[in-house]
N, C-alpha and C positions, 0 to 999 in steps of 0.2 A: 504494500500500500504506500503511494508515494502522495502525500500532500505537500504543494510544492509549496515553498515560501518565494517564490518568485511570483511575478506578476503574470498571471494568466495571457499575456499579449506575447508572448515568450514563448508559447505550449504551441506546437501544430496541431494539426484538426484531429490525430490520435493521443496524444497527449492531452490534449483540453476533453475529448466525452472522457477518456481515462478518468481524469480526475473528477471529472463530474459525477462518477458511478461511484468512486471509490471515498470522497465526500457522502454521499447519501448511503453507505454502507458506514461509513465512520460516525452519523448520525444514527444508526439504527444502534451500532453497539456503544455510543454514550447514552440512548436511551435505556439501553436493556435489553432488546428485542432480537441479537443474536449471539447463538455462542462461540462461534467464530471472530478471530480480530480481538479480543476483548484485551491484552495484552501487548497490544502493538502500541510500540514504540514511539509510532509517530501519533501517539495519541494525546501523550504526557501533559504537550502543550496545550493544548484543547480541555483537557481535565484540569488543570492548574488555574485556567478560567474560571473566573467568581461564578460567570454562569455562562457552562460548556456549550447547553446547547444553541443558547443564542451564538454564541463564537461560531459554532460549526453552522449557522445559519448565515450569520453575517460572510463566509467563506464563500458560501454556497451562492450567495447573492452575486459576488464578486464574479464567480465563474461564469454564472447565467449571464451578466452582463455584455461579457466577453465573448459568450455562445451568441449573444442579441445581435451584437454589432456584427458579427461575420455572418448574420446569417443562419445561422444554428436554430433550430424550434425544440430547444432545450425544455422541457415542461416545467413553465412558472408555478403550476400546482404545488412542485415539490418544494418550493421555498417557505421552511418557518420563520414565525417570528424573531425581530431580533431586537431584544429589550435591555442592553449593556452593547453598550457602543465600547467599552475599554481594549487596547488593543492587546497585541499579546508579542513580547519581546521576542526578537530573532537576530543570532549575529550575521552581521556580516560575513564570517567566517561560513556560516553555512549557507548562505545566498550565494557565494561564490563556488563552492562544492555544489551547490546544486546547478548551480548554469555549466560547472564545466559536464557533469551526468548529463545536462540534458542537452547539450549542445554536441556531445556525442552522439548521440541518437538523432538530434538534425541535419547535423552534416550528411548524413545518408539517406534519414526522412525527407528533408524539408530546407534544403541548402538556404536557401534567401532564408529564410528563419532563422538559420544559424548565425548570420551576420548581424543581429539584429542586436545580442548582446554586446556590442562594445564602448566603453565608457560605461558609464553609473549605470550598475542594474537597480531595477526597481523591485522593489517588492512587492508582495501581494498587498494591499488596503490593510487587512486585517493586522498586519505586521509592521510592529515597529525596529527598525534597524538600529540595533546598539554592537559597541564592536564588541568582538571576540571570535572564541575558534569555530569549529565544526560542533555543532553541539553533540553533547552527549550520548543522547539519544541514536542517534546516526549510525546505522552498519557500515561498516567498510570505513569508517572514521580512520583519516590518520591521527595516532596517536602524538 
């Protein structure tokens, strides 16, 4: 399960429904409603939210938008409410490890995408960038 902390403008058109499925599978197991995922990793941050599920709505929001603009008929039904606007810290450190994971996978996907990272990446809305490493969290972290 990869919820990116980059900016969804970033993701090609398999990367962006990816995340979109795997956000609405990531809201089902902060609700409770599956036994699968319950454990993952990339969840930490989402749970550490005063309140998880508006985060993982407010996420979700972000995606759709990005689905809107290109086009995509992402289904708005699935958007919950989102009643804590508070963001949720990410370093730098791992917004850079993420563009370089996904900028592999573009160069082959999605070339003109791939150039799109140069200069300041952005993050996702949801995310506020403070420095530091790879977070903790993170498989394949270098140590």
């Amino acid at each position: 399960m990869r919820l990116w902390t980059l900016h969804p403008k970033y993701l090609d058109s398999v990367a962006l429904v990816s995340v979109w499925r795997k956000a609405l599978l990531a809201r089902k197991v902060l609700r409770g409603r599956t036994k699968g995922y319950r454990n993952h990793p990339q969840l930490e941050r989402f749970r550490a939210h005063p309140a998880p599920l508006s985060a993982i709505n407010a996420y979700l929001e972000a995606i759709h938008g990005e689905a809107r603009m290109r086009g995509y008929a992402f289904d708005k039904r699935k958007l919950g409410p989102v009643h804590d606007e508070t963001r949720i810290a990410a370093t730098d450190g791992q917004l850079a490890h993420e563009w370089r994971h996904l900028r592999r996978k573009l160069v082959e996907r999605c070339p003109e995408r791939a150039r799109r990272g140069t200069g300041r990446l952005a993050a996702h809305p949801i995310f506020e960038i403070v420095e530091g490493p790879v977070e903790q969290w993170e498989r394949g972290r270098r140590r």
